[in-house]
C-alpha positions as CSV (number, residue, x, y, z in Angstrom):
1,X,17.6,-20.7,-37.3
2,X,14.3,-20.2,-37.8
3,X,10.8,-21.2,-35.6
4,X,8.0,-19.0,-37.2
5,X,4.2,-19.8,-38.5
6,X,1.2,-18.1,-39.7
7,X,-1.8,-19.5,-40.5
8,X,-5.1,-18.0,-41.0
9,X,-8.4,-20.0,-40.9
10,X,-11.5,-20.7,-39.3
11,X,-12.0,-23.1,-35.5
12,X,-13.3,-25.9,-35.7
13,X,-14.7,-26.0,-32.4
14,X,-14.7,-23.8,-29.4
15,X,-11.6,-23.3,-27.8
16,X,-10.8,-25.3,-24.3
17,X,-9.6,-22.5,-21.6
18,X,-7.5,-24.5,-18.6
19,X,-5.8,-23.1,-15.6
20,X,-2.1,-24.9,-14.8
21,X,-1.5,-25.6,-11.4
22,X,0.6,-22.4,-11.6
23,X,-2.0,-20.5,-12.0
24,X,-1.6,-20.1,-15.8
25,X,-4.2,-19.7,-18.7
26,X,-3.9,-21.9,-21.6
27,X,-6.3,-22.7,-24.3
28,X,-6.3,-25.4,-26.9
29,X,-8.1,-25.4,-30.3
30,X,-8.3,-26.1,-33.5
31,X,-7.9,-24.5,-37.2
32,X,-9.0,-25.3,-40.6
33,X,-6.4,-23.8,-43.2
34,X,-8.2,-23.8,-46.4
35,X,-5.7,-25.7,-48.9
36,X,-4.9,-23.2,-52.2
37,X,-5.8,-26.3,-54.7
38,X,-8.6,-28.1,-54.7
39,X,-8.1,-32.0,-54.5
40,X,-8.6,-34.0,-57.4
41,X,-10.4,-36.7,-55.6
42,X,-13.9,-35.2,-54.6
43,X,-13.2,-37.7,-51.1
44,X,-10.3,-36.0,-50.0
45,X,-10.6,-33.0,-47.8
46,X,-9.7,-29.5,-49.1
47,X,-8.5,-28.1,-46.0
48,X,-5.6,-29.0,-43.0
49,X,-6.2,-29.3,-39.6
50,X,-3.4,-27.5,-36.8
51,X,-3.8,-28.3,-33.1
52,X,-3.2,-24.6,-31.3
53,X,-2.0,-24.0,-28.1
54,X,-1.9,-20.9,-26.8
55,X,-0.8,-19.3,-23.0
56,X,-1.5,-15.8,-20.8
57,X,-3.1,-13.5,-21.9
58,X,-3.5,-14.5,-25.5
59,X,-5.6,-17.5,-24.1
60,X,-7.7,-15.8,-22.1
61,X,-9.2,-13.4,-25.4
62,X,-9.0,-16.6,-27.6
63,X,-11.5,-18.0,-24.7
64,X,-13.6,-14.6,-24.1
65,X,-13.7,-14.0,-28.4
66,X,-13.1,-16.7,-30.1
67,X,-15.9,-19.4,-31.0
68,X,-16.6,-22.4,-33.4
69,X,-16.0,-21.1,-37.2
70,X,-14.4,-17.8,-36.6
71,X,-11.6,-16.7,-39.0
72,X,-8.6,-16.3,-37.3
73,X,-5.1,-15.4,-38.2
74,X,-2.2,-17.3,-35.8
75,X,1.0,-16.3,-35.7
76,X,3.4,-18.8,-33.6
77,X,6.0,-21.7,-33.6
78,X,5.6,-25.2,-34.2
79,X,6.7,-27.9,-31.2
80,X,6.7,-31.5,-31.2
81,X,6.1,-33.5,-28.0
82,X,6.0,-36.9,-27.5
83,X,4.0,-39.1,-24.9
84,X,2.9,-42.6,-24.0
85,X,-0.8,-42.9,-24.9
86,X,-3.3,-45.3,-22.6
87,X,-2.6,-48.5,-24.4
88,X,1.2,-48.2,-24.1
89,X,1.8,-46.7,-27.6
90,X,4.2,-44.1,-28.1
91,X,2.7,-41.3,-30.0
92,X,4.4,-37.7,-31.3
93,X,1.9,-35.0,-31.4
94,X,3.2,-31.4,-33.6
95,X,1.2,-28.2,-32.6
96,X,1.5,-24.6,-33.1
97,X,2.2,-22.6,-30.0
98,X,0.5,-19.2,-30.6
99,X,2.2,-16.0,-29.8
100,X,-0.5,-13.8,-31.2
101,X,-4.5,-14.9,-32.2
102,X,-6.5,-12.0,-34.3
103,X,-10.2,-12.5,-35.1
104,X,-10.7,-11.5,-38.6
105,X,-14.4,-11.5,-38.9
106,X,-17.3,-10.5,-36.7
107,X,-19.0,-13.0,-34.7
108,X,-22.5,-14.0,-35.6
109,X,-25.2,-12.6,-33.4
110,X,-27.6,-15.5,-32.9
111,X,-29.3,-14.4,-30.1
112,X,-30.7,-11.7,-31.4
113,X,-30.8,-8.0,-31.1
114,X,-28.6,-6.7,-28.7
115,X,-28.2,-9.9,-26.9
116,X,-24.2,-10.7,-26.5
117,X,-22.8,-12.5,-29.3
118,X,-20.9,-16.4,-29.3
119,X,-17.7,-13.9,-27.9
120,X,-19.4,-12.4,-25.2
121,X,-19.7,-8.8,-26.7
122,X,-22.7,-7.3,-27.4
123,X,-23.4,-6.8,-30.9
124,X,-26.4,-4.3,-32.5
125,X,-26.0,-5.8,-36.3
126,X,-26.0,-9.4,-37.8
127,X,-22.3,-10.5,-39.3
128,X,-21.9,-10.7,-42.8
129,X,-20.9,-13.7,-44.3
130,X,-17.6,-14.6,-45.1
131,X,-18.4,-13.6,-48.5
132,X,-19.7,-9.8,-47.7
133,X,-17.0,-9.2,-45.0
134,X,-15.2,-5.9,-46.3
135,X,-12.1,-5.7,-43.4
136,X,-12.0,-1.7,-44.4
137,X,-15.7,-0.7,-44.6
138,X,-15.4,0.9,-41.6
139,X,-12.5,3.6,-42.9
């Protein structure tokens, strides 16, 4: 049997680093998987939304790296949990546990030249847009 997921798109919001009472990192975010075909009703949205949970030391760089509207390729397992939500209702949540998070773009530099970047690096050039990014330029 097989447990195995890869996903590549772009957070939705910053992710939400926690320390267990064990002493253990996790993070929880969100993705934005872009779907192949658009929808034929203009209302409905074109992309699916995966809850992300990830331990160690992969959450600790999703925390340090990764911000709002990076593309990011995840490669995990799904798991379903249930729970008891506060008005008594039983609710079943499925997530993707992350094994491995890899940016795939460059994070923006808002804060100008040289200042550290939404990651926490410091950055001496504005990102392209998603658009312009060539992955190999560099080669």
């Amino acid at each position: 049997m097989l447990n195995r997921v890869i996903l590549i798109g772009r957070l939705t919001r910053d992710p939400e680093l926690r320390t267990t009472n064990t002493g253990k990192s996790v993070v929880s975010f969100s993705i934005a998987v872009q779907k192949r075909l658009k929808p034929q009703n203009p209302s409905d949205p074109d992309a699916d939304f995966f809850r992300v949970t990830a331990w160690g030391q992969t959450a600790e760089f999703v925390s340090n790296y990764m911000s709002k509207g990076r593309l990011v390729a995840v490669d995990g397992r799904l798991e379903t949990r249930k729970f008891v939500d506060n008005t008594g209702a039983n609710r079943e949540v499925v997530e993707v546990i992350a094994d491995n998070v890899n940016g795939l773009d460059r994070p923006r530099d808002d804060a100008g030249e040289g200042a550290p970047a939404s990651g926490g690096r410091p950055s001496s050039a504005v990102a392209p847009s998603a658009d312009e990014f060539d992955p190999f330029a560099d080669q």
